[in-house]
Structure formats: C-alpha cells, structure tokens
MARROZA-51833 format. One record per residue: residue in three letters; y, z, x of N, C-alpha, C in turn. Coordinates in steps of 0.02 Angstrom, whole numbers, padded with zeros to 5 digits, always signed. Atoms other than C-alpha are relative to their C-alpha. Layout:
// MARROZA-51833
AlaYZXYZXYZX...
This chain:
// MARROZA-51833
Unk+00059-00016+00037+05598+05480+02853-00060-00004+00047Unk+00076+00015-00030+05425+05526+02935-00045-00025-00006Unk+00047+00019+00064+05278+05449+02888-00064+00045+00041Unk+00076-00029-00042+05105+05512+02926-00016-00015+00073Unk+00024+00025-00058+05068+05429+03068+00050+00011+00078Unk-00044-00034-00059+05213+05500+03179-00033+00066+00030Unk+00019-00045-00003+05120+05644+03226-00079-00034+00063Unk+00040+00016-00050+04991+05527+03289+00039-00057+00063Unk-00036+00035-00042+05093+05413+03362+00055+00037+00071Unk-00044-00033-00051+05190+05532+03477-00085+00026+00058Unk+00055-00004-00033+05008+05593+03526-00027-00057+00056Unk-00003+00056-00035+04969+05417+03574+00044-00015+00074Unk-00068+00007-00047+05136+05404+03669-00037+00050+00061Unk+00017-00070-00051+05075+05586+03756-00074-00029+00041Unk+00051+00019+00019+04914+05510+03781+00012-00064+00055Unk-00013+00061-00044+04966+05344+03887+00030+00034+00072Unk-00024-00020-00077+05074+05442+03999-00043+00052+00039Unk+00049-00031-00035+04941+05559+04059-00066-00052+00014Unk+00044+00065-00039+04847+05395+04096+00018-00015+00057Unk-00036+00001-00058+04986+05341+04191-00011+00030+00050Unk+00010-00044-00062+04981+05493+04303-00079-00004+00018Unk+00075+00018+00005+04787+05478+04301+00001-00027+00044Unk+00032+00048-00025+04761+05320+04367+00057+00011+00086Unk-00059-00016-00048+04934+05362+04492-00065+00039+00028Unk+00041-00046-00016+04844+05492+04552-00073-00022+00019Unk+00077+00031-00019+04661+05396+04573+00039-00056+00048Unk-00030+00055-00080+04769+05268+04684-00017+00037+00061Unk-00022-00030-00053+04837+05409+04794-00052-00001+00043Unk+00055-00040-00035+04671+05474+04830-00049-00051+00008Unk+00046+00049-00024+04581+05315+04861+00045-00029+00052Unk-00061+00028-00068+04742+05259+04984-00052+00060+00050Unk+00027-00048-00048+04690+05442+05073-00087-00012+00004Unk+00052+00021-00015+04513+05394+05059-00009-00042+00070Unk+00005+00054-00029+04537+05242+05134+00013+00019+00095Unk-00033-00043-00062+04635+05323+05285-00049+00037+00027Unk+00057-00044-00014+04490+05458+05308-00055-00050+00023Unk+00086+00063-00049+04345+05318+05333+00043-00029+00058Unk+00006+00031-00040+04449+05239+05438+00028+00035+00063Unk+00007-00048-00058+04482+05381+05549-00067+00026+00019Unk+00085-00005-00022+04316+05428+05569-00061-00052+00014Unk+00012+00074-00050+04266+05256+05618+00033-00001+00043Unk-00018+00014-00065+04376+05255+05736-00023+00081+00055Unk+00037-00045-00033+04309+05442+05782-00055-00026+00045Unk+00075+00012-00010+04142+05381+05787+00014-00052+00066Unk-00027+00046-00071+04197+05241+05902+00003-00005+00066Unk-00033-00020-00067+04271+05328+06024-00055+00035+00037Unk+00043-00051-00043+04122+05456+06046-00054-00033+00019Unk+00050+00054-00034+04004+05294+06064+00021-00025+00069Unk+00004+00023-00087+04106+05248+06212+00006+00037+00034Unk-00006-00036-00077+04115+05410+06305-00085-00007+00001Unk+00061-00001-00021+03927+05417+06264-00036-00043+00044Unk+00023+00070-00041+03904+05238+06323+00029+00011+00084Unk-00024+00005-00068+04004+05285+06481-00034+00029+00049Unk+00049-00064-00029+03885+05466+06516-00068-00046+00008Unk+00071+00048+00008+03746+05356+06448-00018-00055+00073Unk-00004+00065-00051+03764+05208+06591+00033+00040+00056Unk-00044-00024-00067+03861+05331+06719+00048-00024+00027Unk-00032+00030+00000+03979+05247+06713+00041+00048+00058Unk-00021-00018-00081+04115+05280+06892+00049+00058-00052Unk-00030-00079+00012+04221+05473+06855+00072-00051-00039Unk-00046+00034+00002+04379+05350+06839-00016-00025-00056Unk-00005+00017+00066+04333+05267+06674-00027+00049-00033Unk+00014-00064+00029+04281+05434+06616+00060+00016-00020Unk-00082-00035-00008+04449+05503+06666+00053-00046-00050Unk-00050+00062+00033+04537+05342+06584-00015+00020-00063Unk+00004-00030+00068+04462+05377+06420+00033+00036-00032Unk-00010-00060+00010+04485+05550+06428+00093-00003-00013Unk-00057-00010+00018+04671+05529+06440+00029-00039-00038Unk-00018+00029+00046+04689+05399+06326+00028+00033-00082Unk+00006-00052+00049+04626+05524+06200+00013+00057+00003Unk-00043-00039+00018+04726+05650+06238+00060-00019-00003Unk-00034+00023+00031+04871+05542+06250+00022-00034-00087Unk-00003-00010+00073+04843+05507+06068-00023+00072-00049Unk+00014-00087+00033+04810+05691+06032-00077+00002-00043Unk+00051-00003+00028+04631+05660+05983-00042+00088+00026Unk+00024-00042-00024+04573+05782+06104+00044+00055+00049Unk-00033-00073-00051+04641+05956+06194-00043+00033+00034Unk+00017-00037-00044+04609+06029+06338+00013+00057+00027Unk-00035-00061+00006+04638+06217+06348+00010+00005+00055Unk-00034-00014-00080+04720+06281+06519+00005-00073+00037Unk-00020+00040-00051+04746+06110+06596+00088-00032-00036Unk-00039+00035+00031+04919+06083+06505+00056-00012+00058Unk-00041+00029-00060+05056+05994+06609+00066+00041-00002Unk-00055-00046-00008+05188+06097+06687+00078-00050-00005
C-alpha cells in the first residue's frame, strides 16, 4: 500500500543523492584548487630566483644551474637546443 508521502519521500531520497555528488564534486575541485595555488607559488618562486640571480648578476653558472633544474623538471623548454 502507498501512502501519500511516497512520492515525496523518493524525491527526498533523489534529493540527498544529488547532494552527495554535490558536495563530492566541491571536494574534487577544491583538492584541484589547492594543487593550482600551489603550483603557482612555486611558479612565482622560481621566477623570483632567476630574477634575484639577473637582479644581483649573479656568476653565468648559477644561471645555468637553475636553468637546468627547470628544465629537468619540465618547467621550462628550450626550442632547438634539444639533446641528441
């Protein structure tokens, strides 16, 4: 037997689980948030110490060290110098 309130009660039901996914879904994208600031802090970072290096003149050699740091972590590419 039905009673009235089955009709809302399945709504309800429908109704919680698109919360579920909701709030699922507001995690994900505050995890990827989180990830994004903290790549671009570490961007920012990095372009304070080549500046600090140009800035102060720092010797060609900690230029160069940098430089391949960050392309060893694939931050940065260098077109035509790729290694044979």
């Amino acid at each position: 037997m039905s009673s009235d309130y089955d009709g809302q009660d399945q709504a309800y039901v429908d109704l919680e689980r698109q919360l579920v996914v909701a709030v699922d879904y507001a995690d994900e994208l505050m995890a990827r948030n989180d990830r994004l600031k903290a790549h671009v802090t570490r961007q920012r970072n990095e372009l304070d110490n080549i500046a600090h290096l140009i800035h102060y003149q720092s010797h060609l050699k900690h230029q160069d060290r940098w430089l391949a740091r960050m392309i060893e972590e694939g931050l940065v590419t260098i077109e035509g110098d790729e290694e044979e």
